[in-house]
C-alpha atoms as a printed R data frame, in Angstrom:
    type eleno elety resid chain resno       x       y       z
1   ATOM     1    CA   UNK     A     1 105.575 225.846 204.326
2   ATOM     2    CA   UNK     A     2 106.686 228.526 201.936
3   ATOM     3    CA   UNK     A     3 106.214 228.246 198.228
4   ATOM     4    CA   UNK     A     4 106.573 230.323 195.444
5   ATOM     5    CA   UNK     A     5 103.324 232.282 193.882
6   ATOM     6    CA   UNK     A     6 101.429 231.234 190.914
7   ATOM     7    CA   UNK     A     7 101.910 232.983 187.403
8   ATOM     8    CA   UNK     A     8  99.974 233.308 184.492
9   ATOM     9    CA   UNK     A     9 101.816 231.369 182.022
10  ATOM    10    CA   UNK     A    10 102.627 228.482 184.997
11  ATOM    11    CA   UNK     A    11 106.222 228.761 184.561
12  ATOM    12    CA   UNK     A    12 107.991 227.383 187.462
13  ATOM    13    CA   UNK     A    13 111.816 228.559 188.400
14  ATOM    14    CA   UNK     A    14 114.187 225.717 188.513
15  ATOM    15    CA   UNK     A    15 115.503 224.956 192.344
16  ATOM    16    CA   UNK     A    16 119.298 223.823 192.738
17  ATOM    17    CA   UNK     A    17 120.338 222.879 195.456
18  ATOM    18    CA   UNK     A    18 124.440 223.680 195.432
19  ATOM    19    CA   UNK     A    19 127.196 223.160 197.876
20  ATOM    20    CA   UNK     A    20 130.408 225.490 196.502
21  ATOM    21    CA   UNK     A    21 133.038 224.737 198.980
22  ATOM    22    CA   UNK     A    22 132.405 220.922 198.102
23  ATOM    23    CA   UNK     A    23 132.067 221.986 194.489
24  ATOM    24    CA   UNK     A    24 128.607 220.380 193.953
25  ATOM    25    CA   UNK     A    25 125.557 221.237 192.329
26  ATOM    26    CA   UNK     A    26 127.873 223.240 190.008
27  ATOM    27    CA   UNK     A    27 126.925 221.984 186.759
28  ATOM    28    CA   UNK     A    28 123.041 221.200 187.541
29  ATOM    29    CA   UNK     A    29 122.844 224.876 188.222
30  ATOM    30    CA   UNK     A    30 124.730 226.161 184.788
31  ATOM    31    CA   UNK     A    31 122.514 223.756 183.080
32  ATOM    32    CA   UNK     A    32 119.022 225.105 185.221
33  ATOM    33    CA   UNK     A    33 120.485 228.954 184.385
34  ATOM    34    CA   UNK     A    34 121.136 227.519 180.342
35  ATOM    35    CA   UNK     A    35 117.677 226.281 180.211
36  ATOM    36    CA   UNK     A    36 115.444 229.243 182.041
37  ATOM    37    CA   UNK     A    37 117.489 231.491 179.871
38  ATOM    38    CA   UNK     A    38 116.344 229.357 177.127
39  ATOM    39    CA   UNK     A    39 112.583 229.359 178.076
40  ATOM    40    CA   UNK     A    40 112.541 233.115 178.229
41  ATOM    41    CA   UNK     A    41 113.497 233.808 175.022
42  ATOM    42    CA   UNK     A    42 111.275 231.273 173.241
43  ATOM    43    CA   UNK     A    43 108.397 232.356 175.434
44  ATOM    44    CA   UNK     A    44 105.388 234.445 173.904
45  ATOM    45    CA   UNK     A    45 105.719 237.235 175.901
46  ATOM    46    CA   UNK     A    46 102.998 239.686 174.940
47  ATOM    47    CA   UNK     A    47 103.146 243.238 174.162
48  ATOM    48    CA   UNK     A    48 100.526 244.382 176.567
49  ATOM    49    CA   UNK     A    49 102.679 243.256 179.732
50  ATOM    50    CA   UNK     A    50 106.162 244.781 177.537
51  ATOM    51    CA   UNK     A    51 104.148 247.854 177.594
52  ATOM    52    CA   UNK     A    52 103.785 247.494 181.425
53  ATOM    53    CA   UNK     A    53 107.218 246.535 182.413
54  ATOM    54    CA   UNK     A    54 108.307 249.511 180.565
55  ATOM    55    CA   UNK     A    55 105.723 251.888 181.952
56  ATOM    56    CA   UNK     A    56 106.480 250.400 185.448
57  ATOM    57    CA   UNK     A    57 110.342 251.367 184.629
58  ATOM    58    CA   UNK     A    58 109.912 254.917 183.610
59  ATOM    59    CA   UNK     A    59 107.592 255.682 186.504
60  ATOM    60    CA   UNK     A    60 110.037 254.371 189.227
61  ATOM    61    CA   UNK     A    61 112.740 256.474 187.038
62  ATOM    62    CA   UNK     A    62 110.425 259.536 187.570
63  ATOM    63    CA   UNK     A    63 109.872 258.567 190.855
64  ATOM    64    CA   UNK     A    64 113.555 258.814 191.765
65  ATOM    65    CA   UNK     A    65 114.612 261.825 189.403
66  ATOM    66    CA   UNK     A    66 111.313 263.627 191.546
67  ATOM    67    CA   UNK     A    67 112.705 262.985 194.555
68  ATOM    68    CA   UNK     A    68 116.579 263.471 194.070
69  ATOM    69    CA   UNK     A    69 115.397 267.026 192.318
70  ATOM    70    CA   UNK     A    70 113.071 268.033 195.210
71  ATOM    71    CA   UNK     A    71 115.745 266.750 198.091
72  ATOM    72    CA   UNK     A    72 118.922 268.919 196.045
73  ATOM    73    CA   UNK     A    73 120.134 271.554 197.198
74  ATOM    74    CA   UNK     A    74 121.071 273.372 200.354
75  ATOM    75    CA   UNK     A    75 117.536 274.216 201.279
76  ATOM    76    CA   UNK     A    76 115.923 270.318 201.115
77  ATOM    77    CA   UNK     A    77 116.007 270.316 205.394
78  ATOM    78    CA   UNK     A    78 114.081 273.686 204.966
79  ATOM    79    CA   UNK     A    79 111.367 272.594 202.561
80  ATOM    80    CA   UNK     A    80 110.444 269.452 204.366
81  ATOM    81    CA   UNK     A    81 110.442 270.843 207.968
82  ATOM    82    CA   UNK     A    82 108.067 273.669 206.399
83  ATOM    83    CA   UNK     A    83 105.992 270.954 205.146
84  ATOM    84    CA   UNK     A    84 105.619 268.751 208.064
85  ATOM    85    CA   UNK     A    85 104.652 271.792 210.287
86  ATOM    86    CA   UNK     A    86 101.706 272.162 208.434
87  ATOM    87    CA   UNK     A    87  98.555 270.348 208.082
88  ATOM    88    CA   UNK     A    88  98.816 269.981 204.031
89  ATOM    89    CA   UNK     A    89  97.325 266.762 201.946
90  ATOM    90    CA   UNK     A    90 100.115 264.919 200.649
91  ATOM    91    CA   UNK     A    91  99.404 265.835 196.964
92  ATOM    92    CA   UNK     A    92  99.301 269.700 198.034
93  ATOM    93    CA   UNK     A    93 102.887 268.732 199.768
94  ATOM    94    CA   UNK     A    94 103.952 267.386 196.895
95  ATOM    95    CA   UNK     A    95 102.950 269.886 194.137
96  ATOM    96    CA   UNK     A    96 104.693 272.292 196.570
97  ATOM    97    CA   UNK     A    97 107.715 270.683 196.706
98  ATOM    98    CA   UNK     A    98 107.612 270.538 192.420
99  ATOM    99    CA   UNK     A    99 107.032 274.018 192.395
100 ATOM   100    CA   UNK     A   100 110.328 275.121 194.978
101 ATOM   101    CA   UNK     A   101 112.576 272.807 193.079
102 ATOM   102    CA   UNK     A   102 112.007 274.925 189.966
């Protein structure tokens, strides 16, 4: 049986079930949205885990400005065919690849 995993503050997402060609479960499920939107902005929601969404968000913005700067350009095919020929450690590959995108 599948269930949904445990949090720390034991908040539990509302479940509606809704039928939209028969036009049920309409309103239960504006009133589940009006009241989770409700609990999340009343909720204590410390800083420490603010501070980690927000670190989360600019690492997977590095993450893809890294890539989309290493891939650019006309010679991206070039630089990763180089560096699967060799026999390089990933974080030598990748401080190579930092270094030709410059």
């Amino acid at each position: 049986m599948l269930s949904l995993s445990g949090r720390l503050d034991e908040w539990q997402p509302l479940i509606v079930k809704t039928v939209a060609i028969d036009n049920k479960g309409i309103d239960e499920l504006a009133t589940a949205i009006a009241r989770t939107r409700e609990a999340q902005q009343t909720a204590d929601v410390g800083s420490e885990r603010k501070r980690a969404i927000a670190r989360w968000r600019i690492l997977e913005l590095l993450r893809e400005r890294l890539v989309a700067d290493t891939l650019s350009g006309d010679s991206a095919a070039e630089k990763l065919d180089r560096l699967a020929g060799g026999r390089r450690q990933q974080n030598s590959a990748i401080r190579i690849l930092r270094w030709m995108s410059y």
